[in-house]
N, C-alpha and C positions, 0 to 999 in steps of 0.2 A: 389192549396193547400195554397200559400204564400198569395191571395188574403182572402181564408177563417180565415188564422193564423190573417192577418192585420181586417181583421171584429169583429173576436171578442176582440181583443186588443181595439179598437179601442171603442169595446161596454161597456168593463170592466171598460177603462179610463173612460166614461160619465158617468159610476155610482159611481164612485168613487169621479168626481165633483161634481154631484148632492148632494149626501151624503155630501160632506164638505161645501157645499155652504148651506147648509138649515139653517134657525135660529134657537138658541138653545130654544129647550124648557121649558116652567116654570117649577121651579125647587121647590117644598115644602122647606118655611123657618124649619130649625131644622131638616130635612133631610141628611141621610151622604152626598148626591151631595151636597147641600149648603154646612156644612160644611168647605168640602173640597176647596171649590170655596172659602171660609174665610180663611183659612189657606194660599192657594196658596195668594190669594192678600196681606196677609197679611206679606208674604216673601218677594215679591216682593218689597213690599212699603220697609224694611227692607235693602235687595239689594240696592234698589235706592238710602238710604239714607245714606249707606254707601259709596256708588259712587261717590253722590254729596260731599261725603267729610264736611258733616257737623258736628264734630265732638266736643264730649262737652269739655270743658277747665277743664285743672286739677287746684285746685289750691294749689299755691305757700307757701312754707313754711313762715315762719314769721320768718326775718333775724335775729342771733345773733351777741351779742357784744363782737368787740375783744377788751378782754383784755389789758389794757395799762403795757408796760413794767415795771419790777420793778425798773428798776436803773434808775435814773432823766437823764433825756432828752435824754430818749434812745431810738431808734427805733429798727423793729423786725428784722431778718433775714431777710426775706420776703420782705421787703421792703430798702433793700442796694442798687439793682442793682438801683434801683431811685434815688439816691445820691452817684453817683460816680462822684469822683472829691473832695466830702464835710471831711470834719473831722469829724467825730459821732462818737454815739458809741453802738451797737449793740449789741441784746443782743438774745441769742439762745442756744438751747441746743448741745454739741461736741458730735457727732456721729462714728467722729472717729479721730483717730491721728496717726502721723508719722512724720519718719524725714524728715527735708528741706533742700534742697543745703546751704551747709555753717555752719552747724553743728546744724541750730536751730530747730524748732519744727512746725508742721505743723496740727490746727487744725479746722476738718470741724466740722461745723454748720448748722442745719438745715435738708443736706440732702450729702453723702459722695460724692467723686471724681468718675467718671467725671459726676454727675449731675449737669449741668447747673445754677440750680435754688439754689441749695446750696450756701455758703462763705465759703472764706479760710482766714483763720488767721493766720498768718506767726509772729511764734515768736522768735528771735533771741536766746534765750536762750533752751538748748535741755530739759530741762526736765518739763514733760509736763502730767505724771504718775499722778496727784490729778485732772487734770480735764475731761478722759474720764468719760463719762454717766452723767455730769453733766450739768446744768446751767447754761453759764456765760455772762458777759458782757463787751465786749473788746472795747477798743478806740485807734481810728488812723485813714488815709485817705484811703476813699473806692478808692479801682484802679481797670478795668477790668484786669484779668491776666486766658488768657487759656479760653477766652469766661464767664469769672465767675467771681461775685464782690471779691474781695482779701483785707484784709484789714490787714496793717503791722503793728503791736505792736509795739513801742520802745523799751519796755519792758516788764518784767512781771508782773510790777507795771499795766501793763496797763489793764488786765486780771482780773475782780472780779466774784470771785464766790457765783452765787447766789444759787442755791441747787446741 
């Protein structure tokens, strides 16, 4: 009985080669076979050519121009931590304020505590109430303080309010 099971197994398999090994035959152009054999190749190529990662370029916005600060020979927030060490004078909008050791005033630019990318403006003097939400432009020597450009006022002469 194991030899008859193994015969016909054995018979089923060569028809099943036969059958896979034969060449396909012509196929009527405009027929659903063709067709379909268009669409299949057609994905394919598609696949492929998302594989091969040939992928088309976006293009690139057309850069704008930064505005130049309004108080003479003033550079932006944004660019303090690049002139530390120099005396300038920067010019940005106060984000937020508070007090400073030593009774003065303490005010950010740009972007509040602890963001990195922000300035601190340390002004000796405490009162400091006219220039939240506003524009200004302070002079004195950039110093890194707490990882963040710091720049000390003399005074409040030193502080111009632009809007």
């Amino acid at each position: 009985m194991a030899h008859a099971l193994l015969a016909i197994l054995s018979l089923v398999g060569l028809v099943v080669v036969s059958l896979a090994c034969t060449p396909e035959q012509d196929v009527a152009p405009g027929s659903p076979a063709a067709q379909a054999t268009d669409v299949r190749r057609t994905a394919v190529a598609e696949v492929q050519r998302i594989i091969a990662n040939h992928a088309t370029s976006t293009p690139l916005p057309e850069p704008t121009s930064t505005p130049v600060p309004t108080c003479p020979n003033a550079l932006w927030w944004t660019e303090a931590r690049s002139h530390v060490g120099e005396v300038r004078t920067v010019q940005g909008a106060v984000v937020a304020t508070r007090p400073a050791a030593g009774g003065g005033t303490l005010l950010e630019l740009g972007q509040p505590y602890p963001d990195p990318t922000g300035v601190a403006v340390v002004l000796s003097s405490p009162d400091a109430a006219g220039f939240a939400g506003k524009t200004v432009c302070a002079s004195g020597r950039i110093e890194l303080a707490e990882g963040r450009p710091t720049l000390r006022a003399a005074s409040a002469a030193a502080i111009t309010l632009v809007s």
